[in-house]
N, CA, C, O and CB atoms as a CASP TS submission, in Angstrom:
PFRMAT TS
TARGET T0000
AUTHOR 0000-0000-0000
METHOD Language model
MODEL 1
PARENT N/A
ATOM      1  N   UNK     1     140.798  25.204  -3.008  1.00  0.00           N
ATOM      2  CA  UNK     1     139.611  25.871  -3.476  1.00  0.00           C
ATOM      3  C   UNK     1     139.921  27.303  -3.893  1.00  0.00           C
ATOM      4  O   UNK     1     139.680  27.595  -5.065  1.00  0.00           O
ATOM      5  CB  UNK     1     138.541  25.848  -2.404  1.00  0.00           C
ATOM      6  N   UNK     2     140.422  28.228  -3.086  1.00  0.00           N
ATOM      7  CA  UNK     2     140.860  29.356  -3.274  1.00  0.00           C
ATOM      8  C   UNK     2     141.761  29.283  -5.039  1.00  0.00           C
ATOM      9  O   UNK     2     141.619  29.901  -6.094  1.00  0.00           O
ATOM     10  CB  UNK     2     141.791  29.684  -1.815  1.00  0.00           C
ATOM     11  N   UNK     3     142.747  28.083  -4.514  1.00  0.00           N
ATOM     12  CA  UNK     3     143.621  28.001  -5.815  1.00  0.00           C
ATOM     13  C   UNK     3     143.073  28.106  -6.951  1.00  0.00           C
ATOM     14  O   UNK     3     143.559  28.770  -7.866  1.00  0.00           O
ATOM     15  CB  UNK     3     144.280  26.902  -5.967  1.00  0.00           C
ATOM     16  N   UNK     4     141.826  27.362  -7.034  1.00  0.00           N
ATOM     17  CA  UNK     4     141.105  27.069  -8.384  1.00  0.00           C
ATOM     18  C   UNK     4     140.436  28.543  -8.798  1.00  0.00           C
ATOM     19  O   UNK     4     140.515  28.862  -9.984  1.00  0.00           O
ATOM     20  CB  UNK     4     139.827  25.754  -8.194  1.00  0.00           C
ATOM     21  N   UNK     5     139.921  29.257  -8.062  1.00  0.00           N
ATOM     22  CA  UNK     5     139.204  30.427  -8.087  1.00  0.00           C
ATOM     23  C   UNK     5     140.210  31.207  -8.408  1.00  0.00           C
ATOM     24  O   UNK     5     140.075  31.710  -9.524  1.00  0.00           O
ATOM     25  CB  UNK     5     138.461  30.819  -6.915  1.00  0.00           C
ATOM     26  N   UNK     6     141.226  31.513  -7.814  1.00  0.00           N
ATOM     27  CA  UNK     6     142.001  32.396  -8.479  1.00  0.00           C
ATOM     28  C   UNK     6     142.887  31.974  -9.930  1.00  0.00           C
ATOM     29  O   UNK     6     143.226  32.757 -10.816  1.00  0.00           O
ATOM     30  CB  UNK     6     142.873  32.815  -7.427  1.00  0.00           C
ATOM     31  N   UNK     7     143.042  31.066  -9.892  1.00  0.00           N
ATOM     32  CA  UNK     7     143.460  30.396 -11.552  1.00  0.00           C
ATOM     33  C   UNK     7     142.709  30.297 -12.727  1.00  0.00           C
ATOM     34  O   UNK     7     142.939  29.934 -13.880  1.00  0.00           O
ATOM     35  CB  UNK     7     143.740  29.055 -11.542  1.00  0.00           C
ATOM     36  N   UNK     8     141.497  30.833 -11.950  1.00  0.00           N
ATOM     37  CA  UNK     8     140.561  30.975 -13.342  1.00  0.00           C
ATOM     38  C   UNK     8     140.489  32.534 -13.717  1.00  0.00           C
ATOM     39  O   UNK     8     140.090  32.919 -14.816  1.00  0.00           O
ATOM     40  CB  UNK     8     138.836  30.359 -13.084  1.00  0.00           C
ATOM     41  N   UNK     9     140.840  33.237 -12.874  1.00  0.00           N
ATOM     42  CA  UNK     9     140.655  34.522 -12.985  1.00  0.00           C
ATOM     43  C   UNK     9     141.587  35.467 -12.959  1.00  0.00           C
ATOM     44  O   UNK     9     141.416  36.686 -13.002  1.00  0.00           O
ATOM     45  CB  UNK     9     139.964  34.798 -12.262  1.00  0.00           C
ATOM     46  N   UNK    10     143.020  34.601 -12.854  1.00  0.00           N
ATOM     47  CA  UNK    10     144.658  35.368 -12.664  1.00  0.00           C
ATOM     48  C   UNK    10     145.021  34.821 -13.819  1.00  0.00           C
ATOM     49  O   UNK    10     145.016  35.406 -14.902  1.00  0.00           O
ATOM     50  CB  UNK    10     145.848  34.958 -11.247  1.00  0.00           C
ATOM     51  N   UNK    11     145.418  33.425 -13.576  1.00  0.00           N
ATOM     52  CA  UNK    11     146.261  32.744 -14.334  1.00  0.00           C
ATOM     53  C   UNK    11     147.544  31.713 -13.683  1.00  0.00           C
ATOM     54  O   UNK    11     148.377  32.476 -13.193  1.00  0.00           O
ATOM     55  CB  UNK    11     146.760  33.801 -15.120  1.00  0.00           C
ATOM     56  N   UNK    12     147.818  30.808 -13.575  1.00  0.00           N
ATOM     57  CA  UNK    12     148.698  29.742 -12.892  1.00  0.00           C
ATOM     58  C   UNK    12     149.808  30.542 -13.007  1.00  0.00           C
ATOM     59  O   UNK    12     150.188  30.550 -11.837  1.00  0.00           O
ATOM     60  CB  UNK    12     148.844  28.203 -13.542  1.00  0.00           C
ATOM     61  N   UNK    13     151.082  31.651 -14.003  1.00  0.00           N
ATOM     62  CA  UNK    13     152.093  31.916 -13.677  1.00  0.00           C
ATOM     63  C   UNK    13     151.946  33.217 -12.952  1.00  0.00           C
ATOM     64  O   UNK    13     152.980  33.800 -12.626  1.00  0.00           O
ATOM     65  CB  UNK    13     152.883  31.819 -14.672  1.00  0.00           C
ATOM     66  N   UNK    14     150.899  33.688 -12.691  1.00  0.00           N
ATOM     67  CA  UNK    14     150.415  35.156 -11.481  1.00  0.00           C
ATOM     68  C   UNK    14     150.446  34.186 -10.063  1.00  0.00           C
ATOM     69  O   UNK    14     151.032  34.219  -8.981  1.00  0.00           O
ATOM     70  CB  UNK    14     148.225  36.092 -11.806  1.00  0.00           C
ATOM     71  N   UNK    15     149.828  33.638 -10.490  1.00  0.00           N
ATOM     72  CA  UNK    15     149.662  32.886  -8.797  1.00  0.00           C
ATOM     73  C   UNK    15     151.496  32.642  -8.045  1.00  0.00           C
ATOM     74  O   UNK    15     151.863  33.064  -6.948  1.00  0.00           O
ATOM     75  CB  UNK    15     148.665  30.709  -9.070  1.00  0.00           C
ATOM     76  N   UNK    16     152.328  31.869  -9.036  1.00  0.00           N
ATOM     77  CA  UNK    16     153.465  31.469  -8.571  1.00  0.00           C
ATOM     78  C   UNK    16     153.899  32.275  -8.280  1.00  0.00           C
ATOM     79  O   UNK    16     154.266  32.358  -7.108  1.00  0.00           O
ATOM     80  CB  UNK    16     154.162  30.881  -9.100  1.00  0.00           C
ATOM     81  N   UNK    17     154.198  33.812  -9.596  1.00  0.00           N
ATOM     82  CA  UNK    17     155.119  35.206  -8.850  1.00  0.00           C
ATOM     83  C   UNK    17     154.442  35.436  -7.605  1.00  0.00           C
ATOM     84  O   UNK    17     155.165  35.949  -6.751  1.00  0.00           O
ATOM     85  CB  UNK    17     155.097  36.836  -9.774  1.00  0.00           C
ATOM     86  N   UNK    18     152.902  35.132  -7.155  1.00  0.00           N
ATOM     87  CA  UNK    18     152.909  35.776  -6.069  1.00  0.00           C
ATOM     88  C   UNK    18     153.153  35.024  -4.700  1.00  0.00           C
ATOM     89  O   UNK    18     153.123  35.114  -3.473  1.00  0.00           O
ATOM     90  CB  UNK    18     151.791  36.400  -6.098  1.00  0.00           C
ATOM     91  N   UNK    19     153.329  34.485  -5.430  1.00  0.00           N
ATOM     92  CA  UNK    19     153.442  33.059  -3.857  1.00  0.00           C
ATOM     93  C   UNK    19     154.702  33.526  -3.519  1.00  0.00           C
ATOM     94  O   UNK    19     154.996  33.395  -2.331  1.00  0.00           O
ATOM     95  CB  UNK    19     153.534  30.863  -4.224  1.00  0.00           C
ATOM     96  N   UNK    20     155.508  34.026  -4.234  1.00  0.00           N
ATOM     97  CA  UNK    20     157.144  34.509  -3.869  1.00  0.00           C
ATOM     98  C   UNK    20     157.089  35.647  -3.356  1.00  0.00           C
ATOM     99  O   UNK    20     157.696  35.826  -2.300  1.00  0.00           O
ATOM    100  CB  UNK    20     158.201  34.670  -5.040  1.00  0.00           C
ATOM    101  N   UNK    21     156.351  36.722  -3.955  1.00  0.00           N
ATOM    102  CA  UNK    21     156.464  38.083  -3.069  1.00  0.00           C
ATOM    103  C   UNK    21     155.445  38.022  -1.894  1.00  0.00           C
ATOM    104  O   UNK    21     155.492  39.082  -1.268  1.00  0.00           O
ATOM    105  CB  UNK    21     156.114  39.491  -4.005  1.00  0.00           C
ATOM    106  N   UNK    22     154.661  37.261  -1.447  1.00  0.00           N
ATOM    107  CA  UNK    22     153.890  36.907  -0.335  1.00  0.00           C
ATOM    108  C   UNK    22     154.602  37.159   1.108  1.00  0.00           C
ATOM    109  O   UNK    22     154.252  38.134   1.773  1.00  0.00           O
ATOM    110  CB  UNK    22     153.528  35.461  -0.517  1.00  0.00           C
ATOM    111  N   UNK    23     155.544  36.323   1.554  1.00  0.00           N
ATOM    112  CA  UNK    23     156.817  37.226   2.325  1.00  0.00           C
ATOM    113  C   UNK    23     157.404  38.245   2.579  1.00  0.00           C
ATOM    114  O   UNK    23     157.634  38.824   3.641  1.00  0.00           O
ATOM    115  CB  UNK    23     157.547  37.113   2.177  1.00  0.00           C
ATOM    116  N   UNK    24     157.686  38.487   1.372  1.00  0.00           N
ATOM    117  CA  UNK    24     158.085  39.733   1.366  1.00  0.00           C
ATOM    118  C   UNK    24     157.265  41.147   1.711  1.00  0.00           C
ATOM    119  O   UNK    24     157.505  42.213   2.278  1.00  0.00           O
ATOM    120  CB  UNK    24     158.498  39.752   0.252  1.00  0.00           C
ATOM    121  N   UNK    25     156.322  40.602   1.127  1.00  0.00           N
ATOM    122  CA  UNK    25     155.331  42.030   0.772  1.00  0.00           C
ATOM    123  C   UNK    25     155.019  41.720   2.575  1.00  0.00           C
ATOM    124  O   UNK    25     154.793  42.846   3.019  1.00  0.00           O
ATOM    125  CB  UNK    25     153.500  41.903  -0.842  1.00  0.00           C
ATOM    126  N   UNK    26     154.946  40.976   3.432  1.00  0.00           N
ATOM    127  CA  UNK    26     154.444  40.712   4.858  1.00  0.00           C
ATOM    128  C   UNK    26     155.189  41.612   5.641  1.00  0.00           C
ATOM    129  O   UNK    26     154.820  42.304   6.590  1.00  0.00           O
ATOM    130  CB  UNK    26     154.626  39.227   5.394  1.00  0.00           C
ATOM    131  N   UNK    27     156.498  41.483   5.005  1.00  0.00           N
ATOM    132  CA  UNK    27     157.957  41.746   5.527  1.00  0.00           C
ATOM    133  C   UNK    27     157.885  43.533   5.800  1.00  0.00           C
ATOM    134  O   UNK    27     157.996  44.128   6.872  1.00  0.00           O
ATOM    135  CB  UNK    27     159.326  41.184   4.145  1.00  0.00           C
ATOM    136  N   UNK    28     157.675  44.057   4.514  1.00  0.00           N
ATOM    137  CA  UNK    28     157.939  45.240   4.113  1.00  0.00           C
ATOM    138  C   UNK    28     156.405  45.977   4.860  1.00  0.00           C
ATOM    139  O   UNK    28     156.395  47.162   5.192  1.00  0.00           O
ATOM    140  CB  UNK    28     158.232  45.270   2.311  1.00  0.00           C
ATOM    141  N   UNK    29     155.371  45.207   5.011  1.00  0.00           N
ATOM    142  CA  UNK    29     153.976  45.591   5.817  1.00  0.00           C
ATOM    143  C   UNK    29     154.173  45.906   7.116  1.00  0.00           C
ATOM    144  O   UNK    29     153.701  46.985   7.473  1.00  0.00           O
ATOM    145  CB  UNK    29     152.934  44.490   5.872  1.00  0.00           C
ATOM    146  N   UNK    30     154.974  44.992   8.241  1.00  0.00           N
ATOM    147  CA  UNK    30     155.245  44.887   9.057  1.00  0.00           C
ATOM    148  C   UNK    30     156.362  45.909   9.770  1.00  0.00           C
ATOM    149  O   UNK    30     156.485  46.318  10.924  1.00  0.00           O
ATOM    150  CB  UNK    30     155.325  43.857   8.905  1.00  0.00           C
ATOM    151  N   UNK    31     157.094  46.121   8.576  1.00  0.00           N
ATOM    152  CA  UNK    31     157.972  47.249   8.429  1.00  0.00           C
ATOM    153  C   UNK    31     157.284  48.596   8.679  1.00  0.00           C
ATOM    154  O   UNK    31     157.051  49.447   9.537  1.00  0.00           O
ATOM    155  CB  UNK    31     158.562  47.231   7.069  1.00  0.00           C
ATOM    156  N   UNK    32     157.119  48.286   7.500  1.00  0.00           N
ATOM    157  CA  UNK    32     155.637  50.124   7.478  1.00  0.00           C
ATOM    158  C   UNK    32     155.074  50.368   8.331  1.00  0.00           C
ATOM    159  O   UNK    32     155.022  51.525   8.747  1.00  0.00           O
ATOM    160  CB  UNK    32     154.182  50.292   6.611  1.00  0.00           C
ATOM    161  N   UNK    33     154.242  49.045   9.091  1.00  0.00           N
ATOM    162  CA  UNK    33     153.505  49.601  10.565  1.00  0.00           C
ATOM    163  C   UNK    33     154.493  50.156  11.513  1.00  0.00           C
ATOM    164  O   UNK    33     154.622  51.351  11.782  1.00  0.00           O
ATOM    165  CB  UNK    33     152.723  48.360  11.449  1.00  0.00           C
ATOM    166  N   UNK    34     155.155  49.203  11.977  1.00  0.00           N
ATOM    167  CA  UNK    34     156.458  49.899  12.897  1.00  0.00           C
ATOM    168  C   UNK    34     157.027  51.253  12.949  1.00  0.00           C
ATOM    169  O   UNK    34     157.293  51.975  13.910  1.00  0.00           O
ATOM    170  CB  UNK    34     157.595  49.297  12.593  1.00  0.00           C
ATOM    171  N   UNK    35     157.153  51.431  11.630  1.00  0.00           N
ATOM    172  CA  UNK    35     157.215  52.750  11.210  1.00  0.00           C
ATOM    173  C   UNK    35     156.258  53.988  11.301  1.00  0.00           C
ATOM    174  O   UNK    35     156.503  55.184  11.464  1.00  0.00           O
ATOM    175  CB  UNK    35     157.395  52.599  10.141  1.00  0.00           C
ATOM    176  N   UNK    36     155.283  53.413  11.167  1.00  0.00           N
ATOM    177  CA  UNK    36     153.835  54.248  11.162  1.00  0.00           C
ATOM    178  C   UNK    36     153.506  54.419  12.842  1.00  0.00           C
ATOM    179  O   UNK    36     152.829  55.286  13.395  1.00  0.00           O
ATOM    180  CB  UNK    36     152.373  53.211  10.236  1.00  0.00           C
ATOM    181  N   UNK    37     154.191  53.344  13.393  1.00  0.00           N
ATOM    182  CA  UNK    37     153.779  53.474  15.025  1.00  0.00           C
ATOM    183  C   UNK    37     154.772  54.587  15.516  1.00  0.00           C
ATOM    184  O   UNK    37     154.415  55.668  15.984  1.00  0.00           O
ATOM    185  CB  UNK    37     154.028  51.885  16.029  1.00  0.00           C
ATOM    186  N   UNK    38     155.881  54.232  15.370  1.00  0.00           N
ATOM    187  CA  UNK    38     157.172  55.135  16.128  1.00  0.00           C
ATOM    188  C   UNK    38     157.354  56.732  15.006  1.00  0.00           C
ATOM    189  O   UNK    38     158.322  57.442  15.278  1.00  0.00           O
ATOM    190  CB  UNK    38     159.102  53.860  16.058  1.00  0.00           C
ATOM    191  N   UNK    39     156.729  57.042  14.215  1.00  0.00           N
ATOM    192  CA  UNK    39     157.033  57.807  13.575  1.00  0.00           C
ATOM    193  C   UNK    39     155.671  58.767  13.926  1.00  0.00           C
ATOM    194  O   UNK    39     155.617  59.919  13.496  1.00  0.00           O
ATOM    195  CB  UNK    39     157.428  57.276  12.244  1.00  0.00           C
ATOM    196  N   UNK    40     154.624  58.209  14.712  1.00  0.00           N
ATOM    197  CA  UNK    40     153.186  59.069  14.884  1.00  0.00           C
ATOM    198  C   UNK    40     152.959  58.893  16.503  1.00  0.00           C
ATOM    199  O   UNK    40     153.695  58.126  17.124  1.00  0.00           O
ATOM    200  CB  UNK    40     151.663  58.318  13.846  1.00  0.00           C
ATOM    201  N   UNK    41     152.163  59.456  17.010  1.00  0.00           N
ATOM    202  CA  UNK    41     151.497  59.186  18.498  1.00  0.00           C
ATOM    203  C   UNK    41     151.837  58.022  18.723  1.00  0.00           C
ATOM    204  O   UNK    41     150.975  57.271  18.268  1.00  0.00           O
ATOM    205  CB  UNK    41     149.960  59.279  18.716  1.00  0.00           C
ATOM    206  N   UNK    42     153.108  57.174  19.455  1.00  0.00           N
ATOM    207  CA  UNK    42     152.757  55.881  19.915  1.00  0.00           C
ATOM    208  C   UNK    42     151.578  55.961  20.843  1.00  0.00           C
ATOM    209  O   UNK    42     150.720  55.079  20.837  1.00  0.00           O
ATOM    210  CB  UNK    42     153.917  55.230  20.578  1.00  0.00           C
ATOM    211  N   UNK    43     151.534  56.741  21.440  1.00  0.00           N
ATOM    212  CA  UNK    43     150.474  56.580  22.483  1.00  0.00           C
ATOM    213  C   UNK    43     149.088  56.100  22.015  1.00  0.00           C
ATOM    214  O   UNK    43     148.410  55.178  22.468  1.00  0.00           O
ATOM    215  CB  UNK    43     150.286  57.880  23.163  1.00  0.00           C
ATOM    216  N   UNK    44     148.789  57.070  20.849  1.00  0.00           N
ATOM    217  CA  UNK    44     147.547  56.898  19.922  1.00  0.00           C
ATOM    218  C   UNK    44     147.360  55.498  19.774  1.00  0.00           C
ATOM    219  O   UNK    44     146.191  55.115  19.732  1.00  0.00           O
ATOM    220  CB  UNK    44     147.684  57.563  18.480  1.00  0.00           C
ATOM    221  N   UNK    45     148.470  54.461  19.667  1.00  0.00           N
ATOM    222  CA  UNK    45     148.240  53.195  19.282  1.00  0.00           C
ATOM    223  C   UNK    45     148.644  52.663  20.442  1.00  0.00           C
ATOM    224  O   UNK    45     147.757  51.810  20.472  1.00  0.00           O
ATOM    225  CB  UNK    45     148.866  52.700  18.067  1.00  0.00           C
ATOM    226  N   UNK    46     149.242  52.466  21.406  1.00  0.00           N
ATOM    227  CA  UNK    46     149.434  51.619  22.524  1.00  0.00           C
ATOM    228  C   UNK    46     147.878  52.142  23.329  1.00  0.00           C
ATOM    229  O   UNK    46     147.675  51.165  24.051  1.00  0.00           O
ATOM    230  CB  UNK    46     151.122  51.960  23.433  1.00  0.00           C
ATOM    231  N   UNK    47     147.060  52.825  23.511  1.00  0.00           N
ATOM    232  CA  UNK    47     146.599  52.712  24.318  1.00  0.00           C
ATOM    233  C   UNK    47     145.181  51.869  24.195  1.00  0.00           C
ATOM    234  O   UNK    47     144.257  51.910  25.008  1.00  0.00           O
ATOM    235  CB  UNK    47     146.698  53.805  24.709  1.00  0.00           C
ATOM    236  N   UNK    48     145.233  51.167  23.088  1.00  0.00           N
ATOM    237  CA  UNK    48     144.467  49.840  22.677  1.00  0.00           C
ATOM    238  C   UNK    48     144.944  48.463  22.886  1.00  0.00           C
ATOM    239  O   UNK    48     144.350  47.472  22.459  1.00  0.00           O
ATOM    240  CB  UNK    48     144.266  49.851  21.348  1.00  0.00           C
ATOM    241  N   UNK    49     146.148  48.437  23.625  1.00  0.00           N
ATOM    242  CA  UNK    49     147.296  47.477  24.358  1.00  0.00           C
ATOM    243  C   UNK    49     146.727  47.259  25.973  1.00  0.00           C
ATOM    244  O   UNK    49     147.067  47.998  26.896  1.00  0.00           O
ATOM    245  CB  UNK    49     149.067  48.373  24.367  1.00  0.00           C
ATOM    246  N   UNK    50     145.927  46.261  26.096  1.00  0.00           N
ATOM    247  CA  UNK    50     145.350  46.085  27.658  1.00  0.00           C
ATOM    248  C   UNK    50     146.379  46.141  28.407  1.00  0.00           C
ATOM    249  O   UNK    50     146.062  47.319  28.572  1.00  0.00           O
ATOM    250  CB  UNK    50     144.593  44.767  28.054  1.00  0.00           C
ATOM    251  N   UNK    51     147.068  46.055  28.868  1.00  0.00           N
ATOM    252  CA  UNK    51     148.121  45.799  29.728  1.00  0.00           C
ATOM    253  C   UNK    51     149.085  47.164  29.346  1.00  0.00           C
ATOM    254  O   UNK    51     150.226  46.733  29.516  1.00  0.00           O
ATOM    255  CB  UNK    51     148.825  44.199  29.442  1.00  0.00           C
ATOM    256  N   UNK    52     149.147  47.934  29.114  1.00  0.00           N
ATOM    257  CA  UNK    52     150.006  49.260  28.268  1.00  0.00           C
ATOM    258  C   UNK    52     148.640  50.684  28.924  1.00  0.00           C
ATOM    259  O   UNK    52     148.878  51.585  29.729  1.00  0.00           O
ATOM    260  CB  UNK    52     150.022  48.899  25.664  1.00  0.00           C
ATOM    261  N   UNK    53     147.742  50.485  28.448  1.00  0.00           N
ATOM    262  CA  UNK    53     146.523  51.495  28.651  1.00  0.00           C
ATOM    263  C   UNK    53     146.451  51.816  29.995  1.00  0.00           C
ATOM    264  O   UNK    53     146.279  53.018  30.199  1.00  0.00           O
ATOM    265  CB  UNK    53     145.116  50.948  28.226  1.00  0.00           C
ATOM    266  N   UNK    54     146.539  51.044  31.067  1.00  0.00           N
ATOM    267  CA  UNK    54     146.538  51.969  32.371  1.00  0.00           C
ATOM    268  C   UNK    54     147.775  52.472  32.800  1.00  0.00           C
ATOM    269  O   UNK    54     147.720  53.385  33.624  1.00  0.00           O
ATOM    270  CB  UNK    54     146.021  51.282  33.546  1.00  0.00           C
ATOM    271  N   UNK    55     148.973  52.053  32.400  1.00  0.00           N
ATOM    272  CA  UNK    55     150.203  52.805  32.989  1.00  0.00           C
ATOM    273  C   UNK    55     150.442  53.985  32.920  1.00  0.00           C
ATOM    274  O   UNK    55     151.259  54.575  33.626  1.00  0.00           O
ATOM    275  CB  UNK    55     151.208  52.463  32.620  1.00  0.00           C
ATOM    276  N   UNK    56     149.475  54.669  31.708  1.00  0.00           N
ATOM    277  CA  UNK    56     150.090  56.410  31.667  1.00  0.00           C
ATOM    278  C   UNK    56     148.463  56.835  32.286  1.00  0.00           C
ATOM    279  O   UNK    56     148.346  58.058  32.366  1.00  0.00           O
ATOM    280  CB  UNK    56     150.681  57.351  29.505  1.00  0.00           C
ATOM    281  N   UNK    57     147.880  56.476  32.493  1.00  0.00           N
ATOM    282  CA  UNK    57     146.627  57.607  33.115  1.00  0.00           C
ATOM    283  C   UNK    57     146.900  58.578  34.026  1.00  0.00           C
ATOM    284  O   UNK    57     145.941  59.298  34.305  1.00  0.00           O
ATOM    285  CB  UNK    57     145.519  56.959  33.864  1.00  0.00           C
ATOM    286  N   UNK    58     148.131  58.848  34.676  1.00  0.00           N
ATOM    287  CA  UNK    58     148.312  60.042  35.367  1.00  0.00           C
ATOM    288  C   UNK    58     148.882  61.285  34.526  1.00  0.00           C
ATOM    289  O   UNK    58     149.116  62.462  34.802  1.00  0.00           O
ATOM    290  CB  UNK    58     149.192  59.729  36.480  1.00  0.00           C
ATOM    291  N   UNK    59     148.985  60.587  33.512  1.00  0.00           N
ATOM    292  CA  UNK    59     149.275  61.360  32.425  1.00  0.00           C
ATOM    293  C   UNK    59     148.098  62.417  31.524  1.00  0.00           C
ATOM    294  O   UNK    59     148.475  63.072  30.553  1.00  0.00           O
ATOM    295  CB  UNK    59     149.812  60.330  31.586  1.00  0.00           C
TER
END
């Protein structure tokens, strides 16, 4: 269903290039967050981690 909707409105050889960078682009996302975590406040983001959030409160 999706397929049909977007083939009317991309085009069948858009759809295929993207079915290939689909991975990738996941790849390089997943990357970036990691990056975005260890490169800023981890704390800022672990402390939305249930099990992570009470270990530093003496902090």
């Amino acid at each position: 269903m999706v397929q049909n909707i977007l083939s009317k409105v991309v085009g069948a050889k858009y759809i295929a290039i993207l079915r290939t960078w689909v991975p990738n682009l996941a790849a390089w996302g997943t990357v970036g967050g990691v990056a975005l975590v260890h490169f800023t406040d981890w704390r800022l983001f672990l402390d939305y981690v249930p099990y992570i959030r009470g270990k530093f409160k003496d902090e």
